[in-house]
KEVOPA-363146 format. One record per residue: x, y, z of N, C-alpha, C in turn. Coordinates in steps of 0.1 Angstrom, whole numbers, plus 5000, padded with zeros to 4 digits. Layout:
XYZXYZXYZ
...
***
This chain:
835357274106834857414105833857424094
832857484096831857504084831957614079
832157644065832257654061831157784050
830857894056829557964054830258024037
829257994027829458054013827958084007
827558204007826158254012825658323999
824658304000823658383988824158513987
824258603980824758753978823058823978
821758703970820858813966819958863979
819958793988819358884002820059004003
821458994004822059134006822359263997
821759193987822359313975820959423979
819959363981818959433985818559514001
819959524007819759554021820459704026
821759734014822459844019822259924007
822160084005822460173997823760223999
824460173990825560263991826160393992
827160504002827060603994827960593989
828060703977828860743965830460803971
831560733969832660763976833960793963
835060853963835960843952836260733949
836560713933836960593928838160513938
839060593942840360563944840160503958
841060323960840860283972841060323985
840360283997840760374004840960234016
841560304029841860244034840960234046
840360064050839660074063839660114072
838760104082839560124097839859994103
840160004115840559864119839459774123
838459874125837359794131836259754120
836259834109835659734103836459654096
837259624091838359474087838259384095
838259394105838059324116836959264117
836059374117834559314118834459214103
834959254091834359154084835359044081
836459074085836758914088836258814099
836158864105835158804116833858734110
833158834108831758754100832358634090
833158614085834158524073834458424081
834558444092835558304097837458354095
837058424088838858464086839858454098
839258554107840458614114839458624131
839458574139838858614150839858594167
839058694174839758684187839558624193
840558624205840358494216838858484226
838958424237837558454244836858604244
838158734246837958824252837658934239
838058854225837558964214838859004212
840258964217841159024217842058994205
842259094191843059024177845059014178
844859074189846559064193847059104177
846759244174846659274159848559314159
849359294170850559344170851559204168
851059084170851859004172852158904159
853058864160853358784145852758684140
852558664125851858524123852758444118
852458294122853158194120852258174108
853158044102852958024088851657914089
851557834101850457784108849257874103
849257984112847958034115847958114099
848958144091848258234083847558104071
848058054072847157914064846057914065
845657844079844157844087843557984082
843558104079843158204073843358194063
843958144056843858144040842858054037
842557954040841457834043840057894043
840457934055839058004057838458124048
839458194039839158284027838658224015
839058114015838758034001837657954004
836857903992835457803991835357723996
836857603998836857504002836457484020
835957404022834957364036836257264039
836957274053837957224059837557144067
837557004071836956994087837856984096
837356924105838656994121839256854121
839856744116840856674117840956614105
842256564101842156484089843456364094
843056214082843456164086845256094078
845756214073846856184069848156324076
849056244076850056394084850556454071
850056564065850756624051852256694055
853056684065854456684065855256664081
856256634079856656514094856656664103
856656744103856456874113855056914112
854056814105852556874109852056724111
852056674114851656514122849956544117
849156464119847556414120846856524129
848456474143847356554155847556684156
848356724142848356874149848056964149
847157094150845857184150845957214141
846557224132846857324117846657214105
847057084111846956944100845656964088
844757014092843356994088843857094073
844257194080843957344068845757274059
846757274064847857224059847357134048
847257024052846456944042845756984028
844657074036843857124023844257214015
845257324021846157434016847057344002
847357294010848457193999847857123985
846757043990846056973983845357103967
845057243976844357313969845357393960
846557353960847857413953848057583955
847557623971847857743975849357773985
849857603983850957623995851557523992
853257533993854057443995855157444005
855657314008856457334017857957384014
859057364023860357374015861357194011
862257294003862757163994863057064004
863657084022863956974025863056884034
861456914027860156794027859456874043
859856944047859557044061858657164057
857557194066856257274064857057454071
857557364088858057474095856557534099
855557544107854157544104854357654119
855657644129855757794138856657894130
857157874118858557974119856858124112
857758194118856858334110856858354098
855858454088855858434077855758564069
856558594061857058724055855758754046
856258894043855158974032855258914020
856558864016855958794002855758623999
855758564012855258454014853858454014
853458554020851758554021851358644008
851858684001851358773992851158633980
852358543983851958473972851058393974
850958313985849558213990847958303984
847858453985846758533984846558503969
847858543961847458573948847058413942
847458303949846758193944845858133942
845558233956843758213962843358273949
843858373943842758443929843058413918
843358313918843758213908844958233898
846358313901846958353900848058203903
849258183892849758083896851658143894
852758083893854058083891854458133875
853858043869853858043854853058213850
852358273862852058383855853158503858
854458513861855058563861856558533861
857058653855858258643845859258703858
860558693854861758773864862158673876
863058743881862958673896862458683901
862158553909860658573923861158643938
860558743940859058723943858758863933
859558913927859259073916857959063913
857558973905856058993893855158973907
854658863915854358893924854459013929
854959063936854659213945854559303932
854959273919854059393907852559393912
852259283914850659243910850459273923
850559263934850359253947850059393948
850759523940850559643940849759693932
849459603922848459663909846959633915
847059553920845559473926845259573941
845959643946845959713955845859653967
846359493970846759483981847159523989
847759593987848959643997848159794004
846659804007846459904013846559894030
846960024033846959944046848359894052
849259854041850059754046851759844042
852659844050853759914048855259824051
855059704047856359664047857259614038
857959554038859359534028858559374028
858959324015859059214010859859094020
860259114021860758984033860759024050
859959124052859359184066858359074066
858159024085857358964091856259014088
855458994086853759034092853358984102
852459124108851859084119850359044115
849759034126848358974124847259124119
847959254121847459344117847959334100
849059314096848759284080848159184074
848259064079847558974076845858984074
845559124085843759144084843959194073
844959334070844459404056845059354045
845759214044846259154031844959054031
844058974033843058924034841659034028
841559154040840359244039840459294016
841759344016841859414006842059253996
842459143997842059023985840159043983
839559073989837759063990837759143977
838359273975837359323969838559313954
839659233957840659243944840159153933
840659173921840459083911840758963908
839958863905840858733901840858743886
842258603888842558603873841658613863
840658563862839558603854839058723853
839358793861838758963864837758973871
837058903877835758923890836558933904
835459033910835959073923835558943933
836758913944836358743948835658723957
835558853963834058873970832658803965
832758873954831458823947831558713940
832358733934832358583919832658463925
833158463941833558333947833158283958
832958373968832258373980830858383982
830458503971828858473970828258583977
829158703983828858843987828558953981
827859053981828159143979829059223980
828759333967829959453970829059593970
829459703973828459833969829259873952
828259973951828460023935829960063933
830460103940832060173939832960033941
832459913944833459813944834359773959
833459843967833759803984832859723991
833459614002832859534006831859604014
830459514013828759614017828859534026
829659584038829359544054828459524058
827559584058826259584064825659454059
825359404042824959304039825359194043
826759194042828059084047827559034059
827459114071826859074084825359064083
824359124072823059024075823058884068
824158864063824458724053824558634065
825758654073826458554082825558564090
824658614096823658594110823158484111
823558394119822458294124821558334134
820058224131818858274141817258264132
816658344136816758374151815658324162
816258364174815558314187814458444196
814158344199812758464208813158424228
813758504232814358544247812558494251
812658394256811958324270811058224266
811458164247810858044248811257964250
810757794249811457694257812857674247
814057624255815557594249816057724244
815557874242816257974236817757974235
818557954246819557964250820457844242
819857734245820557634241820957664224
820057764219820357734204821157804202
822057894209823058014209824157944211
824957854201826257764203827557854212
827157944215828158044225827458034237
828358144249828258164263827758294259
826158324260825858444259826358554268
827158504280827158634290828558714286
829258654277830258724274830558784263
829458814256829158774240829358954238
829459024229828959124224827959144221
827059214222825559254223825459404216
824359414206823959534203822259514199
821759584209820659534212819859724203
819059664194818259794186819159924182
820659804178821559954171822459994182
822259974197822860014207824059934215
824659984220825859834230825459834239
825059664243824759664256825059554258
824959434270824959304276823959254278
824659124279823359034274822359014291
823159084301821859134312820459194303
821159284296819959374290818959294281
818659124279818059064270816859064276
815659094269814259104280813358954276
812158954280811358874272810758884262
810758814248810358884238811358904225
812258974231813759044223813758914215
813758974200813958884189815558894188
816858794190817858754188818858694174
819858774172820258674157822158664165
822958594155824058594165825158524152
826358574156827258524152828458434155
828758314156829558284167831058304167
831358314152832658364150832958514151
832258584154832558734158831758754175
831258624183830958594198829858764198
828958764190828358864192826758824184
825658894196824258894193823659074187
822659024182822459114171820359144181
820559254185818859184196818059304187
816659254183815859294178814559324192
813959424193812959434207811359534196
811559514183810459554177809159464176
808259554175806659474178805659544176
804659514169803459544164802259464171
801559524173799859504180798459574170
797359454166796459554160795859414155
794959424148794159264139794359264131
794759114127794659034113793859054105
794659144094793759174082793659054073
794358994069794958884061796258804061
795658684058796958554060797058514047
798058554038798458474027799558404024
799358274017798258224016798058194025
796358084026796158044043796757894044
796957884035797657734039798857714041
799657794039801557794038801757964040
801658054048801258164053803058244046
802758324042804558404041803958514039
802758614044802858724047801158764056
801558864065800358864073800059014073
798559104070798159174068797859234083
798359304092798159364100798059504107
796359534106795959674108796859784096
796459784085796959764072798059774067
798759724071799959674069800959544064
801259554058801659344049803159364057
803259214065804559204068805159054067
806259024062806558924053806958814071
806758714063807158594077808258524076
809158504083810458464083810558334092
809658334102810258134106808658074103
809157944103808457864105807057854111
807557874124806557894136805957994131
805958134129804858254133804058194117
804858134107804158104093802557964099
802357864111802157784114801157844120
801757984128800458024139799258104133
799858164121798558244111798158114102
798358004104797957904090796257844095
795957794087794657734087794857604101
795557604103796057484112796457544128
797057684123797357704139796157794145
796557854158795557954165794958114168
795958164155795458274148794058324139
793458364139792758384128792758514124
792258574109791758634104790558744112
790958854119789958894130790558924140
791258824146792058784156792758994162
793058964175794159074178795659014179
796459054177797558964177799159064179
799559014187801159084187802059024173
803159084166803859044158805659114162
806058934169807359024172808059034161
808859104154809959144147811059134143
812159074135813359084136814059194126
814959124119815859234109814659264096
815059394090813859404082812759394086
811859384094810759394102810159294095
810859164098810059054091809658944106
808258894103807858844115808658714118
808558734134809658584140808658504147
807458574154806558484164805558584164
804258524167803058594173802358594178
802358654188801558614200800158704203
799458654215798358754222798858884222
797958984225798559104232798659064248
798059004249798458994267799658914270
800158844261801258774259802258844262
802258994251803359024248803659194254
802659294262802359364263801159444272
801459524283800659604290800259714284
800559794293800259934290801260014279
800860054270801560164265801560304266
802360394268802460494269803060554256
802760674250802760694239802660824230
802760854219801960984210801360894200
799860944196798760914184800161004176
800160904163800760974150800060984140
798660854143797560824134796460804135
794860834127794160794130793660764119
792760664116792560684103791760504098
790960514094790060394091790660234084
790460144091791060044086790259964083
790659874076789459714071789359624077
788559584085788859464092787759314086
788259214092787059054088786159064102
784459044097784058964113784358824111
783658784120783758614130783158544111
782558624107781358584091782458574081
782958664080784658674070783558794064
782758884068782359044063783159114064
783759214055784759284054784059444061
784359504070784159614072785159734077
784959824075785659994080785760004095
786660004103786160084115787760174116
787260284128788560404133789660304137
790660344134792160284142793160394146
793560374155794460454161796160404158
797160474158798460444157799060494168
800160404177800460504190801960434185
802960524190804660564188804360504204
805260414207805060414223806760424227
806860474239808060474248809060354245
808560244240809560134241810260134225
809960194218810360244201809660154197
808360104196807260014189806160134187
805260024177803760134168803260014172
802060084177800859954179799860024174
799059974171797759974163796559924168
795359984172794159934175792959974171
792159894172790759964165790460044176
790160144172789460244182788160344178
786760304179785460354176785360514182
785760544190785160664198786060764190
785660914191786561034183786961114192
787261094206787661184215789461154213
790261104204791661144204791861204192
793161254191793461334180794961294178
795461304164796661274165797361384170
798461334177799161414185799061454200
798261354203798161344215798661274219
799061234237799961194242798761104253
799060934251798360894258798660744264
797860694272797760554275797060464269
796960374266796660304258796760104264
795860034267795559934276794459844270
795259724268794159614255794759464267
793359384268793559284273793359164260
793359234247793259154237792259154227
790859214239789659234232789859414232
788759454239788459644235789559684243
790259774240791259864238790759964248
791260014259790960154262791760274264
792060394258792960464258792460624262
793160694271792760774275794160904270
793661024276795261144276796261124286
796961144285798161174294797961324301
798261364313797761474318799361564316
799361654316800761744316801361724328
803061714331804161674339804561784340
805261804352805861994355807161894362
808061904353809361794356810361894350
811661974351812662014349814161964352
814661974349816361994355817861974345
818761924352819761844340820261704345
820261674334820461514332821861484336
822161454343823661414349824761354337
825861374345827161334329826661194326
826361094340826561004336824960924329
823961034328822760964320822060894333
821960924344821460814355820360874360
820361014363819461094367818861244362
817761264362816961384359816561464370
817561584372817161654387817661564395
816661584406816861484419816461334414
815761274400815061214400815961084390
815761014398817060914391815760804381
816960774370815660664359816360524361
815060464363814860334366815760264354
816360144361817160094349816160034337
815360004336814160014323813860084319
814460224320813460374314813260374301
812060384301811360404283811560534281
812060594272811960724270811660764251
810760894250810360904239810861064235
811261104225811361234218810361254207
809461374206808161384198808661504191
808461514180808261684171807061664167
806061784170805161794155804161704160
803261624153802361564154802361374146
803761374144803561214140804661164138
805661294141806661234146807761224159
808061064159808661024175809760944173
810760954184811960834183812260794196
812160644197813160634209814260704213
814760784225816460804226816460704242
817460694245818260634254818560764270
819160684277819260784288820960864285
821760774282823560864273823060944266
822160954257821661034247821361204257
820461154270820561274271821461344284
822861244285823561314297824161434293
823761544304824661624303823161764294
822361724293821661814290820261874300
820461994300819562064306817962044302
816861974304815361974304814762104308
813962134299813262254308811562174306
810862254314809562224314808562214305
808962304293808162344280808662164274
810162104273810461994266809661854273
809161854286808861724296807261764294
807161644286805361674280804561544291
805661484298805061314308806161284309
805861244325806961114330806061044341
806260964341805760824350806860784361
806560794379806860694381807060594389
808360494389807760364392807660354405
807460204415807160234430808360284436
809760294432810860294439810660464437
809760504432810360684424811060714421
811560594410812460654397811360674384
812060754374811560774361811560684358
810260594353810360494344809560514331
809160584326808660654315808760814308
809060824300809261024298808961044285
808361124283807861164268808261324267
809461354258809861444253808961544239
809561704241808861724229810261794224
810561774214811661824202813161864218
813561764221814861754231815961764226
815961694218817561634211817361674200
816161714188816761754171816761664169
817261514174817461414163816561374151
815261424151814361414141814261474129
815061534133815061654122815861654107
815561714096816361704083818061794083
818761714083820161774082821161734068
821761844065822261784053823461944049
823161934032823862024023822862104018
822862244015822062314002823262313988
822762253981823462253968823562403960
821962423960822162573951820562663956
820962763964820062853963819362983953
817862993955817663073940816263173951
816463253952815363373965815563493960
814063513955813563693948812263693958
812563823960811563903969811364063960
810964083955810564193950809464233944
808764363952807164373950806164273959
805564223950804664103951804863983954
806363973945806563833945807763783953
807463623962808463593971808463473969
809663453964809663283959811363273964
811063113965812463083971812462923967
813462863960813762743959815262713964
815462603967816762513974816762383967
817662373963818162273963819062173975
819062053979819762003990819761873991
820861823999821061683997821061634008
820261504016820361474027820761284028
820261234042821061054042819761034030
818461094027817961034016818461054000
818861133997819561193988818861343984
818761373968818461503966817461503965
817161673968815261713965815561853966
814461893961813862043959812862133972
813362233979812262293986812262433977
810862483977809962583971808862633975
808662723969807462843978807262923980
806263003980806063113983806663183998
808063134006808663154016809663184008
810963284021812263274021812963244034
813863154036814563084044815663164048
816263264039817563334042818563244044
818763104032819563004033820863044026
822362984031822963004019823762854014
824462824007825162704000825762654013
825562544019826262444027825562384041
826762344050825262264058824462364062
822962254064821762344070821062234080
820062254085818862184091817762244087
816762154087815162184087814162064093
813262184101812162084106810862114102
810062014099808961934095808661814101
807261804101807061684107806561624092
806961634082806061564068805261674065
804561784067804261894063804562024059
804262104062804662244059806062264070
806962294060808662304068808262424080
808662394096808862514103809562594102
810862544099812162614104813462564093
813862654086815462604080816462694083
817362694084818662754089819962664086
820562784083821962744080822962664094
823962624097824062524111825662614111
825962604127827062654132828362574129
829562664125830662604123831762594129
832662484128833762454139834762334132
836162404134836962344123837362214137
837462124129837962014137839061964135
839961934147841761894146841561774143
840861614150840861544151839461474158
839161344154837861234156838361134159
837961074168837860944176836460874184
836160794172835160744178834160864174
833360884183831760984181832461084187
833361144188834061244195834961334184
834461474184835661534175836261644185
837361694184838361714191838461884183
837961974186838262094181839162194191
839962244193840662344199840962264211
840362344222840362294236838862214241
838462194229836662154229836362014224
835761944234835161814228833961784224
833361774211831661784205831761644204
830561624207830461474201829861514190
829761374178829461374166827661284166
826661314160825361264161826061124153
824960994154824960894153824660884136
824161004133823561014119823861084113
825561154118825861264109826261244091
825961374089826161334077827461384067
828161324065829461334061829761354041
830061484040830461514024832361574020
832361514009833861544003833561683999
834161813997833961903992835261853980
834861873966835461903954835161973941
836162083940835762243929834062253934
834262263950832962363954831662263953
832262123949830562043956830761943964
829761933967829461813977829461663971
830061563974829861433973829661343985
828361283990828461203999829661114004
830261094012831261004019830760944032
831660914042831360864055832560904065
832560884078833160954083834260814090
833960714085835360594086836460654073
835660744061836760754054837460844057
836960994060837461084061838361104070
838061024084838761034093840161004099
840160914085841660824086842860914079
842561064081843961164074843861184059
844361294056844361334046843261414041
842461464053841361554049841461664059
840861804055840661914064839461884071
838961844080837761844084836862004092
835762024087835162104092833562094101
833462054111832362064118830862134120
829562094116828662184121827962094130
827062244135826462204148825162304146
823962234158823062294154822562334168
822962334181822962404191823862364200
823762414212825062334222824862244229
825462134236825362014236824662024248
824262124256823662124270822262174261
822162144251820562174247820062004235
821361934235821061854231821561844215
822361924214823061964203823961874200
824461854189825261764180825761784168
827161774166827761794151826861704144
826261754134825061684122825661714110
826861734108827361744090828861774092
829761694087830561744087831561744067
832161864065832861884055834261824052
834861764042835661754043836761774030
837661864030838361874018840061824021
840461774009841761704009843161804015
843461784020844461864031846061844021
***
């Protein structure tokens, strides 16, 4: 088994933490899971299944203790380290090295016992040795000083048994999850000081980093051998393809791929940029490419090869740049390689630099289009007949670009529970769909996104469709809110009297705090709100509707006899002596909090709990 012990400094740079109480808290199941998985620690059978109820043998909790610690195990060894674990027997490898690494012994009569099950303070001791914690460091009868420390280190979150209780494979995840962020004897968290991970500011494992650490890749869906390099059966793999769940049916051509094999799951990137080579630096060994003014850093080999002095890019050149995590380049191709038609909103217009064939540097118009598939392309465009904010087509065979308006769509109805159809008008299983506010700003949404909501005609700005006459394109105008600013008002301050009308707010959003002011009043008061803007002059702020919540599961909160679902981006605060502290809603939701719900219209308008409150119950 290899053994992954990974740089921390890519990831320290990838997640912002939010600010959560000092005091530990306890996971959910799914992320413990998830990051032992990314570890090697703890993973399920073909089907992803952790059989988190069934007992661990003293076998398998080894093989996880192995796999928590530095040391690199291989898959056979050639001595039997005790007459009940032979050479050939699957555990021999880690037994071995467990022993050798003085985290395990057997019993006095020379026997491992490698099926008998394995109590809470048998594995509590194997952990604390992992953190360098030995016999000699405690005093009393054994196992006492042990489970002192077991409890001071806060092991034990999560975990509710008696000292000589079985564990199941569900304690075994949270006696492993909670060693990550515990102390070693030296006092470094072993997350970091040993493994090479990060942690966030408050001293919790930065999931997000953790899994951009472990990713292997990545691959580009339809070049030659793609497949072959995915040491799994992609068809049964977990897939989340641009943030979303899907299967690996759904992989297109193009889709930049990263993957994990011990969590049997792909990671699909479908981001892409189109426009000309501003600059290749350097040109000899390329690690970042200037396109239609924009610098974007280069991540394999290949796309560093195709902008180099050697490959078939140039400086001038029109060029696709596919994308992976961090929107760092993976391959780049033609536009005709990689792209037809777009359909779209101008967000931009605005003069770029380009090289001729001479290397003369000159100005010409460029256009920015948001298109349906959640990509920005970029093209030079000389003529002044668009404007931003317009809604158009847009069609490059590599060389001149031609882009025209979209004509207005007279399309109504509601979107079915199941997201399949609009009206009579069912959407093509490819449907591009776009949500627009304002004039530059757009988001992909999905077709789930809008089941169950009523379209009227003022929101269907275009749809396209395809020969079968389904929707295979739709360009929304302000459908869903999702664009919009949601958060807290901290502190309001609004005089109106006479002449003078000034209003300042204070507020905190997923970016953090800021100040609105002006010669406006909003009629805001202390708690959640919404506001829209497209990056300009605010349209609209308002305080958001309330709704106390029993219970959450999943993106579902559960109020009375009423089921809201929760936005994808809600935003989740602690209320304490009357303020707000950023939290998340894995913490809150695991009990011990009052939860309170807002909402910013009803869900047949596309509405969504966008903030939810939470005070200690």
């Amino acid at each position: 088994m290899k053994k992954r012990v990974l740089s921390a400094l890519l990831a320290g740079a990838i997640a912002l933490s939010l600010a959560v109480p000092a005091l530990a808290a306890v996971p959910s199941t799914d992320e413990a899971a998830q990051v032992l998985a990314a570890l090697d620690i703890m993973v399920g059978d073909e089907n992803g299944d952790l059989s988190l109820t069934a007992p661990v043998t003293r076998a398998e909790f080894v093989k996880m203790l192995m796999a928590a610690s530095p040391i690199s195990v291989g898959d056979e060894t050639y001595v039997s380290p005790y007459p009940d674990v032979p050479r050939t027997h699957w555990a021999a490898p880690y037994v071995e090295a467990a022993v050798s690494s003085g985290y395990v012994t057997g019993y006095l009569d020379g026997t491992f016992r490698p099926n008998a099950t394995i109590t809470l303070a048998e594995g509590v001791v194997m952990v604390l040795r992992l953190l360098g914690y030995s016999n000699s460091d405690f005093s009393g009868s054994f196992p006492a000083g042990q489970m002192a420390m077991y409890r001071t280190l806060d092991l034990d979150e999560g975990i509710t048994l008696g000292q000589n209780d079985t564990m199941t494979r569900q304690d075994a995840m949270y006696l492993f999850y909670n060693a990550l962020t515990a102390s070693t004897k030296a006092g470094q968290p072993y997350l970091s000081s040993v493994l090479g991970h990060s942690l966030t500011a408050d001293g919790q494992v930065d999931t997000l980093a953790l899994l951009n650490d472990t990713m292997d890749g990545p691959v580009v869906v339809g070049e030659s051998g793609w497949r072959d390099k995915i040491p799994f059966d992609i068809d049964g793999a977990k897939v989340s393809r641009n943030g979303m769940t899907a299967t690996s049916s759904a992989l297109a051509q193009n889709d930049v791929v990263y993957w994990s094999k011990s969590m049997n799951t792909l990671w699909v990137y479908t981001n892409r940029v189109t426009g000309t080579i501003q600059a290749v630096s350097p040109a000899s060994s390329p690690t970042s490419i200037t396109l239609s003014g924009r610098q974007y850093e280069i991540e394999t080999s290949s796309a560093a090869y195709a902008v180099s002095d050697l490959g078939s890019f140039s400086v001038g050149d029109s060029a696709t740049l596919l994308l992976g995590r961090d929107n760092k380049v993976v391959s780049v191709l033609s536009p005709a390689q990689s792209t037809g038609a777009v359909y779209g909103m101008v967000v931009a217009v605005q003069p770029q630099s380009y090289t001729d064939a001479n290397g003369n540097d000159f100005s010409a118009s460029s256009l920015t289009i948001a298109a349906t598939d959640g990509n920005t392309y970029t093209y030079r465009y000389d003529e002044d007949d668009i404007r931003v904010g317009a809604y158009v087509l847009a069609t490059s065979d590599g060389g001149e670009t031609q882009v025209r308006r979209l004509s207005s769509s007279s399309l109504s109805g509601r979107v079915d529970s199941a997201g399949t159809k609009l009206g009579s008008r069912s959407f093509a299983p490819d449907v591009e769909i776009l949500d627009t506010y304002g004039d530059t700003m757009a988001v992909r949404v999905y077709p789930s996104r809008l089941a169950g909501m009523t379209l009227t005609e003022s929101q269907v700005a275009y749809y396209l469709l395809d020969g079968d006459g389904d929707i295979s394109r739709l360009i929304l105008r302000d459908a869903t809110g999702d664009m919009h600013t949601y958060g807290v008002i901290d502190s309001v301050s609004e005089t109106n009297a006479g002449l003078t009308t000034m209003g300042t707010y204070v507020y905190q959003d997923a970016a953090g705090t800021h100040s609105l002011s002006g010669n406006r009043i909003y009629a805001l008061e202390r708690g959640p709100f919404m506001m829209k803007s497209d990056g300009g002059q605010v349209d609209r702020a308002a305080n958001l509707e309330e709704v106390e919540i029993a219970s959450v599961e999943g993106s579902t909160a559960y109020a009375g006899n009423r089921e809201l679902a929760i936005w994808d981006g809600v935003q989740v605060y602690e209320v304490r002596d009357d303020d707000y502290y950023p939290s998340s809603l894995s913490i809150v939701s695991n009990g011990g909090y009052t939860l309170t719900g807002y909402y910013d219209k009803d869900q047949s308008q596309g509405g969504r709990i966008r903030v939810i409150l939470a005070e200690e119950a």
